[in-house]
Residue frames as qw, qx, qy, qz and C-alpha x, y, z in Angstrom:
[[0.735, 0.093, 0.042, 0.670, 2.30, 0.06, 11.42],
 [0.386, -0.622, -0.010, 0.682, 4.20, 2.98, 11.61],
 [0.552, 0.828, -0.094, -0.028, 4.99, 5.25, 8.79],
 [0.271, -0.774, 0.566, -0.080, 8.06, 4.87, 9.93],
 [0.360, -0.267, 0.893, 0.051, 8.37, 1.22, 9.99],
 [0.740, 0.347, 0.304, -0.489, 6.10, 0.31, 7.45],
 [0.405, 0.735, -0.458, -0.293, 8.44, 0.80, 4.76],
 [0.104, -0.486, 0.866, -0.056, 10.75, -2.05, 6.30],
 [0.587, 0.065, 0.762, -0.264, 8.19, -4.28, 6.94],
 [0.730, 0.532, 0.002, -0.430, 6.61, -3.59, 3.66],
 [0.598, 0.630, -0.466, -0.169, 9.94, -4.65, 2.16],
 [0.067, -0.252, 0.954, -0.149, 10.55, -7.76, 3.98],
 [0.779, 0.251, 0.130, -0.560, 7.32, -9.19, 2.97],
 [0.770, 0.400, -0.404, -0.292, 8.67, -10.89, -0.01],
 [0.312, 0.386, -0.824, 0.274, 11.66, -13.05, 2.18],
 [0.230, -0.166, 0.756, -0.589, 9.82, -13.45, 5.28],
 [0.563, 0.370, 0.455, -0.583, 5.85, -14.41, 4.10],
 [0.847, 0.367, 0.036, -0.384, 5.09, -14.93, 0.54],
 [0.203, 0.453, -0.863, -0.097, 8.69, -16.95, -0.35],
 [0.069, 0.218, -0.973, 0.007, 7.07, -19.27, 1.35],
 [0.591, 0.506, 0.357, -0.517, 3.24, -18.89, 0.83],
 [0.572, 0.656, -0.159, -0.466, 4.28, -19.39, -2.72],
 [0.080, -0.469, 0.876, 0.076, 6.53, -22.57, -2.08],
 [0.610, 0.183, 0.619, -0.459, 3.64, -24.87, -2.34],
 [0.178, 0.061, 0.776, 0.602, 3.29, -26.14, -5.97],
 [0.079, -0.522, -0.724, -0.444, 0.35, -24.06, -7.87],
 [0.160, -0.695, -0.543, 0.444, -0.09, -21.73, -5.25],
 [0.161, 0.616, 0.164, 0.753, -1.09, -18.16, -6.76],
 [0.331, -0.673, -0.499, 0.435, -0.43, -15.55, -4.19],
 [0.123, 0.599, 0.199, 0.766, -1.67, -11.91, -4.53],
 [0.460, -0.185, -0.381, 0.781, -0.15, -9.43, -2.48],
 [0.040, -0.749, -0.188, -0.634, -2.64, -6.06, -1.62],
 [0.267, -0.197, -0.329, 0.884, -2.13, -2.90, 0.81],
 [0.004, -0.769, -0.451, -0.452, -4.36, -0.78, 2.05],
 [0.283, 0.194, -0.306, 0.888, -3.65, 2.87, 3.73],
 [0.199, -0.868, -0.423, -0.169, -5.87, 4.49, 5.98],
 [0.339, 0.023, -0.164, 0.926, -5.11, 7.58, 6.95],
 [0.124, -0.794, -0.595, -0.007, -7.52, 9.80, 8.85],
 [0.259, 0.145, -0.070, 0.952, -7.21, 13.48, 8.55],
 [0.035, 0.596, 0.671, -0.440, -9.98, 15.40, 10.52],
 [0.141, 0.680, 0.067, -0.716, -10.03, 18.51, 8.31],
 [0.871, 0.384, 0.296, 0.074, -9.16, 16.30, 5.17],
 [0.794, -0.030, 0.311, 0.521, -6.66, 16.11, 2.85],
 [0.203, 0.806, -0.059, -0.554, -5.24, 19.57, 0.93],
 [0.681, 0.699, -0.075, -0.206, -5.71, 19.76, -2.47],
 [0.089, 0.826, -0.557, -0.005, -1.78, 19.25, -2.71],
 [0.267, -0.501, 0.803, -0.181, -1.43, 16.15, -1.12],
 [0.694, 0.451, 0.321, -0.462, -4.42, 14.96, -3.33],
 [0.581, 0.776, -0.174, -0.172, -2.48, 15.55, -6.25],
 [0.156, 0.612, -0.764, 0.131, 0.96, 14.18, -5.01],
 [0.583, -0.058, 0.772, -0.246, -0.56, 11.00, -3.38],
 [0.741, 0.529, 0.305, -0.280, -2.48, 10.60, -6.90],
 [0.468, 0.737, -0.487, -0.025, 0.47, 11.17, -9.25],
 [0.016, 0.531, -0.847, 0.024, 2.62, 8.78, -7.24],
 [0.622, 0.019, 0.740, -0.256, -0.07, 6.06, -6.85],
 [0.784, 0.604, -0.076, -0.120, -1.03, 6.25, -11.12],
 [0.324, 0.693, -0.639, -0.084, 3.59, 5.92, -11.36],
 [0.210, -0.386, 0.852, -0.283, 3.55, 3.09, -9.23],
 [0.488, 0.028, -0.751, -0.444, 0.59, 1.14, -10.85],
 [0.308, 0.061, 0.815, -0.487, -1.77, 0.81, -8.08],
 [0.091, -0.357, -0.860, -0.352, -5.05, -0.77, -9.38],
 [0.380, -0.739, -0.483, -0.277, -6.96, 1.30, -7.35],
 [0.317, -0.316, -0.362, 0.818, -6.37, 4.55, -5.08],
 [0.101, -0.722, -0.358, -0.583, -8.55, 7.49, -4.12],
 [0.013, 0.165, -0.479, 0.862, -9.89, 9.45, -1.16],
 [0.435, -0.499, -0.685, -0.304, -12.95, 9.02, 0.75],
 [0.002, 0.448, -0.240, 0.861, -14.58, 11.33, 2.64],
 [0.431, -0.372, -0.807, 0.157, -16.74, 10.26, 6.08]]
């Protein structure tokens, strides 16, 4: 996806896919996202901090950086 279009897609998920993954009687569906994002020089400190602060407000279970 786009950055761009991700957003949209992200938020038609719930009408288009799990409404009806979850129509099934008993069905337990769990919904995860993962970003990659490859910066060649890596990530400044800044965008560390703002990518962390908004992933701890939003209650991700799990978000970091990794370096390769």
């Amino acid at each position: 996806m786009t950055p761009r279009g991700s957003a949209a897609t992200l938020a038609a998920l719930p009408k288009i896919v799990i409404a009806h993954l979850a129509g099934p009687a008993l069905a337990d569906v769990r919904v995860t996202t993962e970003i990659e994002t490859v910066i060649p020089d890596g990530a400044p400190d800044q965008v560390v901090r703002m990518v962390a602060e908004h992933s701890r407000t939003l209650k991700f279970s799990d978000h970091g950086f990794e370096q390769t």
